[in-house]
N, C-alpha and C positions, 0 to 999 in steps of 0.2 A: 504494500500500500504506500503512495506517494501523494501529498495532497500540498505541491504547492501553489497554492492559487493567490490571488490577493483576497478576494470575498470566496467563502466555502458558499456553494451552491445547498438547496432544500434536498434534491436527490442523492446528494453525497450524503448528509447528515440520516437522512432517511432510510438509505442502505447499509451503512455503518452507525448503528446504533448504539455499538458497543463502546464506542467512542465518545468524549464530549467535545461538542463542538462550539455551543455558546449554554448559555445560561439563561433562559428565561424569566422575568420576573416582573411584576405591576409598578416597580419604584422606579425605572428611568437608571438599574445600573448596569453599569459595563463594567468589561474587566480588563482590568493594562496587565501585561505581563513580561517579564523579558527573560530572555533566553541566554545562555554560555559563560556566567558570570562563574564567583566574583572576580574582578578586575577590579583591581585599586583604585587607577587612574581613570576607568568610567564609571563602575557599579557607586564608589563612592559620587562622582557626580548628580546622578539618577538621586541616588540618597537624597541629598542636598534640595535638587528640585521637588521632588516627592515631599520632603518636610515642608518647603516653602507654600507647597502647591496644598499642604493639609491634607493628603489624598496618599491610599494605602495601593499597594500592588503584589503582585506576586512571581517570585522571581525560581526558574526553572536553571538551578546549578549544574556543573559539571562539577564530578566529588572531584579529581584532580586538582581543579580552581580552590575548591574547599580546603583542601590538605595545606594548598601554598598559601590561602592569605585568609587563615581563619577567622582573622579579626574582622574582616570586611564581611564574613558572614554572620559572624556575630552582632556585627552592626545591622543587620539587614532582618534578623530578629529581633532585636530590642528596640526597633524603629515601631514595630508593629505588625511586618509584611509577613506575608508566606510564603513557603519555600515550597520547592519542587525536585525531584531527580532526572537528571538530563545524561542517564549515564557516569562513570566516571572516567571515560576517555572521547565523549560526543562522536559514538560509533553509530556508522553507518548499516540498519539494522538489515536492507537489503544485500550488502554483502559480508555481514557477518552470519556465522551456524547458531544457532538458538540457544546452545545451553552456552558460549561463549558470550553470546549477547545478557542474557540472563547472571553470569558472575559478575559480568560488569556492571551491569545495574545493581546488584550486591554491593557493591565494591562502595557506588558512588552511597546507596543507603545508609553503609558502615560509618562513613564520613559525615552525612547529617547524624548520624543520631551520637555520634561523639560529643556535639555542640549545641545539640536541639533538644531538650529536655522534651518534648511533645512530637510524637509520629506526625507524618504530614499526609503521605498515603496519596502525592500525588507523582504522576510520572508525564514527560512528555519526551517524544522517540527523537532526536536529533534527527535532522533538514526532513521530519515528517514520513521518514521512512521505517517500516516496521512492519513483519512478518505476520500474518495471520497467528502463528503459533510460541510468536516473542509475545505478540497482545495478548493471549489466553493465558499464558505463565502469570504474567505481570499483574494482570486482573484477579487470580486467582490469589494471589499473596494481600489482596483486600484492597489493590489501588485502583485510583481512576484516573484510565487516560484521558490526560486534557488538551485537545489539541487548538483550534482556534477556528473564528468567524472572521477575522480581517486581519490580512498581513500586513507588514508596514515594506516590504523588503528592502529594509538599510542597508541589509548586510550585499546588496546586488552592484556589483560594480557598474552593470550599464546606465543605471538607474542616478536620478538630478535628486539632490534629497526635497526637492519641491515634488518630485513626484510621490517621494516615501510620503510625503504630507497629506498629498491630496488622497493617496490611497487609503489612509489612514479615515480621512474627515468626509469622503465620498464614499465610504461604505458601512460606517462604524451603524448600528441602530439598538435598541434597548435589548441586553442581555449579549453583547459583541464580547468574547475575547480579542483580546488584541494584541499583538507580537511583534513589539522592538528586541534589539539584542543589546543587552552589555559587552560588548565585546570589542576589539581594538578595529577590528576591518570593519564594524556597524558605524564605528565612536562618531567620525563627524557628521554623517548624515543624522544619522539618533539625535545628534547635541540640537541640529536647527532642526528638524520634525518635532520633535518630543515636547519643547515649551508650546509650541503655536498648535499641537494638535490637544494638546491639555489646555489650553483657556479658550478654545474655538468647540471643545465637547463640554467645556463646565457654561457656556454661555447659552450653550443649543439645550441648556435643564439637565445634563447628564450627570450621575451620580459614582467614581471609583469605589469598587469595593475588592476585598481579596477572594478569591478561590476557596473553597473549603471543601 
């Protein structure tokens, strides 16, 4: 399974049900989330903006990233936010074998729950790629895959970060996950999308909330 799109379409969410794709709900919220952290030099920026902005998010770790800069995840707990497992080497689940795919998502687990006094129980498959039979594993250990409703693609090198923006503000609607990356190849497009599409969704009535 591969789903990268900018907006997930109703027959994809429909067919793969086993997946979460947005979040439904009567209050107006969406959900921000980012992907490959932590990174010093951006996860902590995100941070920064996120306090300023009063608005909680939920961040999909690489346990690798965890191991090297604990403290930034730490920060990213005692801020408020949630966490998530992204693997601990952001493997590629179509071309890795199942029960290898499977240790490393161990791997990266072993790493939250070092620093996370609270399970989190949430996974998302690195670049959306994931095996019928990694997703069965994973689901069966009590988590839920969260994948998304609107991409930002910062991380896409063809891509103007006015386009990350408008993809962001021209598809976002009530219950949208939504997918920036912490990561150094997303950082500058992220840095100018990420303030302009947070006060262009809190102006449009939109409410952040975290994942659970």
């Amino acid at each position: 399974m591969n789903f990268n799109w900018v907006k997930t379409n109703s027959f994809i969410k429909k067919v793969f049900t086993d997946l979460v794709w947005d979040i439904p709900n009567s209050d107006k919220k969406i959900y921000l989330t980012f992907d490959d952290g932590p990174i010093p030099e951006v996860t902590e920026w995100v941070l920064d903006l996120l306090k300023s902005e009063g608005i909680k998010a939920t961040f999909f770790c690489i346990g690798d990233n965890i191991k090297k800069h604990p403290e930034v995840y730490k920060r990213i707990l005692s801020e408020g936010h949630q966490t998530g497992n992204h693997t601990f080497n952001h493997l590629n689940g179509w071309k890795t074998q199942t029960n290898q795919y499977i240790n490393n998502f161990k791997l990266c687990e072993t790493e939250h729950l070092k620093l996370n006094t609270e399970h989190f129980f949430l996974f998302r498959p690195p670049y959306g790629k994931i095996k019928p039979s990694q997703s069965k594993a994973i689901r069966a250990f009590g988590y839920k895959i969260i994948m998304w409703d609107v991409l930002s693609y910062d991380f896409d090198s063809t891509l103007t970060a006015e386009k990350c923006l408008e993809n962001v503000i021209s598809n976002t609607v009530q219950g949208s996950i939504i997918v920036f990356h912490d990561s150094l190849k997303a950082e500058k497009k992220m840095k100018f999308a990420l303030p302009k599409a947070i006060q262009i969704l809190k102006n449009r009535g939109f409410v952040f909330d975290v994942i659970s």
